[in-house]
C-alpha positions, 0 to 999 in steps of 0.5 A: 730059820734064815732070816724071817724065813720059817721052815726053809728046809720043810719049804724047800724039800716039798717045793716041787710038791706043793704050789707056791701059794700055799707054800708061802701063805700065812699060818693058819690053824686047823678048823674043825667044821663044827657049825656044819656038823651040828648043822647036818649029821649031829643036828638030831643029837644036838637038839636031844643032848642040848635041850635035855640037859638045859632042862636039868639045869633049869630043873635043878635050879627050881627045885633048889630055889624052891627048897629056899623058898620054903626055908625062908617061909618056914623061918618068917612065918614064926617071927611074923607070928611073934610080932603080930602078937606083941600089940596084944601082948605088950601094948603100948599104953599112956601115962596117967594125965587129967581128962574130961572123964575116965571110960571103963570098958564092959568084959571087967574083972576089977582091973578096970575099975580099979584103975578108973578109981586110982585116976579119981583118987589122984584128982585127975577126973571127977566123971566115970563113965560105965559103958557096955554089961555091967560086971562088978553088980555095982554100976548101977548102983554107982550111976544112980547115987548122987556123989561128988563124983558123977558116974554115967552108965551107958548100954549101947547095943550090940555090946562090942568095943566099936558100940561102946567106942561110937556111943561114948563118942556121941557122950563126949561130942554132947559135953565137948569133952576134949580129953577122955581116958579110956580103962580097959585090960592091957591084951585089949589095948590096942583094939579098943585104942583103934576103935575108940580114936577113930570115933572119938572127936578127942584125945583119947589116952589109953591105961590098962589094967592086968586082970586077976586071973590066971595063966590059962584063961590069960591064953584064951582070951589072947586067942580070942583077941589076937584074930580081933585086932587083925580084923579092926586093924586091916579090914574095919577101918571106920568107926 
C-alpha cells in the first residue's frame, strides 16, 4: 500500500494483462446469478421444493392451531356447563317485604307453602293465591272457607309457569295490585322470576323454599329444569 493506492504490487504485476479500466475500478463483490438460475435451470425444482415445503409449513401450523382449539373448547366447555347451571342451583332470591298478596306455584312439597305461610304469620300479606294443580289436597278447602286471610285458587290451563305467570298477571291487573311475592323452590327461581316479571304489571319479589326430598330426586329435577330455562331465557322471550 502507498498512499491510498491498494495492492500496488498485485496492480502493477498483471498491468500488462488486465485493461486499465478494470484495474483501476472500484471494488466490487462476487455475484452469484441467483435470480437467472432460478429463473431458467432451477425453476422446476424452485417451484416443487418451494411450494411443498410452505405447504408443511401451513400444514404444521393448522394442525397445531387446531389441537389448541380443541384445548381450548374442551376446557370452556366444563366452565360454561357450571355457570349456566348456577342460575338453577343458586339463584339469587329476595328478601321478604310486604306485598299486595303472596303467589304459591303448583309442582309443591310443602316448602311452597310454608314459606307463603311464614310471610302470613309476620303480617307482610293477608291474601295467598294457589295457582296451577292443587298439591297438599288442602287448597281447596282453604280457598273456599271464609278466613281473615283470603285465599284464591286459580286453574290456568295448560298448567305451566308461563300459564300461571299470565293468569296471576290478569288477577293482579283486576286488583291493581302493585307488589306480588311469588313462593316457589329455589331450582325453580330463575324460570318462574323470568316468566312471572314478564307478564306481571307489578314488582314482583321472588323467595324460595328447599324442598324435603332427597339428593336423587334433587338431581332430577335439576336436569329437568336446567334445559328449562335456557329455553325461557333465550328463545321465550314474551309472556
Amino acid at each position: 500500500m502507498r498512499g491510498w493506492a491498494l495492492k500496488r504490487l498485485l496492480k502493477e504485476a498483471v498491468s500488462d494483462v488486465l485493461p486499465h479500466e478494470i484495474l483501476h475500478r472500484p471494488k466490487r463483490g462476487f455475484g452469484i446469478p441467483l435470480d437467472r438460475w432460478f429463473r431458467q435451470n432451477l425453476r422446476s425444482y424452485a417451484e416443487r421444493g418451494g411450494r411443498g415445503g410452505l405447504h408443511r409449513r401451513r400444514s404444521r401450523l393448522s394442525t397445531r392451531r387446531r389441537m389448541w382449539r380443541a384445548v381450548e373448547v374442551i376446557a370452556l366447555v366444563p366452565a360454561l356447563l357450571a355457570l349456566s347451571l348456577l342460575p338453577v342451583l343458586r339463584p339469587s332470591t329476595d328478601a321478604p317485604a310486604e306485598a299486595d298478596a303472596v303467589v304459591v306455584l303448583s309442582g309443591d312439597y310443602g316448602e311452597r307453602l310454608a314459606v307463603a305461610e311464614s310471610l302470613i304469620e309476620k303480617g307482610f300479606v293477608h291474601t295467598l293465591v294457589f295457582v296451577g294443580t292443587p298439591d297438599q289436597g288442602q287448597e281447596e278447602e282453604l280457598c273456599q272457607s271464609r278466613q281473615s286471610i283470603e285465599y284464591i285458587c286459580l286453574r290456568p290451563q295448560p298448567d305451566n309457569t308461563r300459564a300461571e305467570a299470565r293468569a296471576v298477571a290478569r288477577l293482579a291487573k283486576s286488583r291493581r295490585w302493585r307488589k306480588i311475592v311469588v313462593a316457589t323452590s329455589r331450582y325453580h327461581v330463575t324460570r318462574a322470576r323470568l316468566n312471572f316479571r314478564r307478564c306481571v304489571d307489578a314488582e314482583v319479589v321472588m323467595i324460595a323454599g328447599d324442598p324435603p326430598y332427597g339428593r336423587d330426586v334433587l338431581i332430577r329435577q335439576i336436569r329437568v329444569e336446567w334445559p328449562k330455562v335456557i329455553y325461557t331465557a333465550v328463545i321465550g322471550g314474551r309472556c
